[in-house]
N, C-alpha and C positions, 0 to 999 in steps of 0.2 A: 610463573606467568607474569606475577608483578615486576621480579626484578628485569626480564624482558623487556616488558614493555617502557620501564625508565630508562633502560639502557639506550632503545630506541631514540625515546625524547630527547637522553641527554645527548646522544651523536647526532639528531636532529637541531638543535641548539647550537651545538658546535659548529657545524658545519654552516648555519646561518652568520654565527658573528664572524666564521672566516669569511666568507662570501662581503658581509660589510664592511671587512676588515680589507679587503681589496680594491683595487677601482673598476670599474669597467672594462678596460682594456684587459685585466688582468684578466678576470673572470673567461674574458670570449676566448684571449689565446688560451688560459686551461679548457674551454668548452670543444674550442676548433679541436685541439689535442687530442683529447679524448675522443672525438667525434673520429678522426683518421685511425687512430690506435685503434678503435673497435671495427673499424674496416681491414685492418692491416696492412696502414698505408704510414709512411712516414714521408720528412718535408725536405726535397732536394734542391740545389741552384745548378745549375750550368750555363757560363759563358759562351756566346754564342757573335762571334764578331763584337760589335759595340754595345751588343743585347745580353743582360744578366736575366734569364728566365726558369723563372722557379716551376716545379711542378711537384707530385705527388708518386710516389712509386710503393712496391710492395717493400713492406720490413723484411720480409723474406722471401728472396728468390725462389723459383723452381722450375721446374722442367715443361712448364704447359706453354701455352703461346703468349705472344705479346698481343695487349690490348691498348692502344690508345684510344684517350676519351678530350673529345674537344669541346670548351662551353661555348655559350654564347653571347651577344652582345651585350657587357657591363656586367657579367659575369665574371667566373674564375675557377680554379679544380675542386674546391669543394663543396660546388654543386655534383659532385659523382660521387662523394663518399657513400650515400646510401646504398648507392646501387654496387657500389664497388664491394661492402659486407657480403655481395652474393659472391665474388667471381674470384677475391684475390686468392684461396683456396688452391683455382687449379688453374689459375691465369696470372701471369704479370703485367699485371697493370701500371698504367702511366697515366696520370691528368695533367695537363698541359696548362701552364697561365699563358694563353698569345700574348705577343707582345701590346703592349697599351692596357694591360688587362690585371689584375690581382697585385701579385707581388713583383710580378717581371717591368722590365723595365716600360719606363711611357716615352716616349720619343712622341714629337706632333708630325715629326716630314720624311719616317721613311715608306709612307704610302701602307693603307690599308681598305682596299677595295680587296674582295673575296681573293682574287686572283693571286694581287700583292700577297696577302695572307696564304694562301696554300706554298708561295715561296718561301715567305720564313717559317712557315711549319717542316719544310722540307729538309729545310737548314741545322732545324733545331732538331728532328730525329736522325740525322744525320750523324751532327753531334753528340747525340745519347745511342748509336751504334745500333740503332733499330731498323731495319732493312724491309721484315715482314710482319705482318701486323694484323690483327681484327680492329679495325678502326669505328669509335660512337660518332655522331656529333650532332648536338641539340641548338635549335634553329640557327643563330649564323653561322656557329659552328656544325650544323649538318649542308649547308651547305658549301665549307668549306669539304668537308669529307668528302662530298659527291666530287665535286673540281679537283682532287688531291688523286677520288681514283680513277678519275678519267685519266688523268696525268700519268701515274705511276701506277698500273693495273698489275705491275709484276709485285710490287711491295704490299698491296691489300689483297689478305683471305678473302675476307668480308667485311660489310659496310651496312650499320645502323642508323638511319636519321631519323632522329627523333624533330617533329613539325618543324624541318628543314626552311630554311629561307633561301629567296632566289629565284619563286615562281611566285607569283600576285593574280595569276589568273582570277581568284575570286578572292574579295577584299575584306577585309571586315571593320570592329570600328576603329582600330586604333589610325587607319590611313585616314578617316575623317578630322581625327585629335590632330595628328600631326598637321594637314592640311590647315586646322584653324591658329596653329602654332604652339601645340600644348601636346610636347612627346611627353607620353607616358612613362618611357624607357629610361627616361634621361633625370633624373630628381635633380632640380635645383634648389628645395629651398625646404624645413622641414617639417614633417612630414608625407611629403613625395614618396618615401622609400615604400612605407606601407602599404601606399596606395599601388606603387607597382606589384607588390605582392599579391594584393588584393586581385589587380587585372590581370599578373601573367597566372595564377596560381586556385585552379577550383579547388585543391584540396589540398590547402596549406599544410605542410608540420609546425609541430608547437615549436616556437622559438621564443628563449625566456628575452623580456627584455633588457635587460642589460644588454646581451648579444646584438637584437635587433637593433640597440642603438649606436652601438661601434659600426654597425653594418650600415645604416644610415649615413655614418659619419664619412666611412670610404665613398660610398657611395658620390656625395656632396663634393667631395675633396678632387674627384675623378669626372667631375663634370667636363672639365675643356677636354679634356683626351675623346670622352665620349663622344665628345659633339663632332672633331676632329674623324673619330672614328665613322660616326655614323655617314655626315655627309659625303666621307669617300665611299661607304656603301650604297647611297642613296643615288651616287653624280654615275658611278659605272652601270647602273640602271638593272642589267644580266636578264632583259628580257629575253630576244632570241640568242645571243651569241652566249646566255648560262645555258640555254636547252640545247645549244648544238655544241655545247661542248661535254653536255653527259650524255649526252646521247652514243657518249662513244665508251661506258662505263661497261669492261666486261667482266668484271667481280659481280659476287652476290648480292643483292642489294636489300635490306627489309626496310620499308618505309613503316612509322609508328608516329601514329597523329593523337594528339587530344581531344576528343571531340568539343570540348567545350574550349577550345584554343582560340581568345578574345586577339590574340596578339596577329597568329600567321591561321587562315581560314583553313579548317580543316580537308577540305574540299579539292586543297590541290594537292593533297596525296592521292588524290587520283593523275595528276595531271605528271606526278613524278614516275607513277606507277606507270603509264602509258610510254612514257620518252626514253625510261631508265632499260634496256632489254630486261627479260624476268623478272622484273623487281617483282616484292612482293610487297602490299600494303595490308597495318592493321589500324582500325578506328578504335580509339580507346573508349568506351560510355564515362561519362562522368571525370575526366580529367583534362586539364588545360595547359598549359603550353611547354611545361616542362615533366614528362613522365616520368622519367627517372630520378627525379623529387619525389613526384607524387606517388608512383606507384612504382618503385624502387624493386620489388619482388618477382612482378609480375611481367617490370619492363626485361629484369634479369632472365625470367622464365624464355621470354619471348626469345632473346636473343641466345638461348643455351639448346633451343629449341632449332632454331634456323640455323644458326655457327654448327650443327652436329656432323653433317658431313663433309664438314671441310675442317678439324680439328687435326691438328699433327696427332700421333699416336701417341705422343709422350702427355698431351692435354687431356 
């Protein structure tokens, strides 16, 4: 038992002077690593016209369906690695950096209003030979997924928006921050990053800091892109002409809101639920704007639950 226990402390020891033995950066790409590797995900690029766009896929192929997972605003793919530990099993999976976003390329002028974006998403699975798909996508990437399958209803099985953007019928505070000039989304200066965590996230994961503060640092670095980004989402407005172009969505559709979602008001997954034919909506208790962070398990449950009758037989 003693010598257990020293053996313990001393690979406890060890593994602290390597950790101080490294810098920051070092630490997060071995944390990211490990973080995809325990998903069964490893880290791909593909060329795409003038666009170099990195994403996430399974280490090992198989025979189930394709899943694309698309983030959200100032986002990138490994916000899906958790959820992804449920799926890549019996799905191949893809997380996508959009363009302006992660590791893929940032261009400021080739347009990034929803629309623009479902055409270089279109581009980009094109490119990676993906035709048919189960497609996620967590707020402005849900509602690009909505516009993608309205668009291309023959390539999506099924479609998950996790507290989608694109409807504002009922507001919450963050429309007020921006109104006064103070986006929460967008960090400029620091500690900003926390404080988005803090607002988009009722039930954070631990993140050592070290990590958190490379994360920060992209964050900061990626400010003009975002800003670039944002006001092309904000000037194309998608009041009625986003509703009358899903309204033409004849895929599956599960809407999955946060209930405590400070960012996009829960409340208008009703209004998706009503426009989308059949959609179905669930209200999550207790979690905010990214569930597939937050409740990674359960967000898996839900959609393994609803994807059943529509799974190729090989899935």
């Amino acid at each position: 038992m003693m010598q257990k226990s020293s053996f313990t402390v001393m690979f406890l020891l060890l593994a602290l002077l390597s950790i101080s033995a490294c810098s920051r950066h070092d630490f997060y790409e071995t944390a990211i690593g490990l973080e995809r590797s325990a998903a069964g995900l490893e880290a791909d690029t593909i060329t795409v016209g003038k666009l170099e766009i990195a994403y996430l896929r399974n280490s090992e192929m198989n025979n189930g369906d394709n899943i694309v997972l698309i983030h959200g605003f100032g986002a990138n793919k490994d916000n899906w690695t958790r959820i992804a530990r449920e799926l890549t099993n019996g799905f191949n999976v893809y997380a996508i950096d959009l363009p302006g976003h992660g590791d893929s390329s940032k261009p400021l002028d080739i347009g990034y209003g929803l629309e623009e974006q479902v055409r270089h998403l279109a581009l980009i699975l094109e490119a990676l030979g993906i035709n048919e798909m189960h497609m996620m996508g967590n707020s402005m990437g849900g509602g690009i997924t909505a516009l993608y399958a309205a668009t291309y209803p023959d390539r999506i099985k099924t479609a998950v928006l996790f507290d989608p953007a694109g409807i504002l019928k009922y507001e919450n505070e963050m429309v007020d921050m921006i109104l006064a000039g103070n986006n929460p989304l967008i960090p400029s200066k620091p500690g900003d990053f926390e404080r988005l965590m803090d607002f988009a996230l009722e039930k954070k994961p631990f993140i050592p800091w070290p990590i958190l503060g490379v994360m920060e640092e992209q964050a900061l670095a990626n400010q003009q892109v975002n800003e670039v980004i944002f006001a092309a989402i904000r000037e194309a407005g998608y009041g009625s002409e986003f509703r009358n172009t899903i309204k033409r969505i004849k895929d599956p559709v599960l809407v999955v809101w946060g209930k405590e979602d400070r960012v996009l008001n829960y409340r208008n997954g009703e209004v998706f639920q009503s426009i989308i034919p059949g959609a179905k909506l669930k209200v999550l208790d207790g979690i905010g704007h990214a569930p597939m962070i937050e409740a990674p398990e359960e967000s898996a449950r839900l959609f393994l639950d609803f994807a059943k009758p529509y799974l190729s037989k090989a899935g």
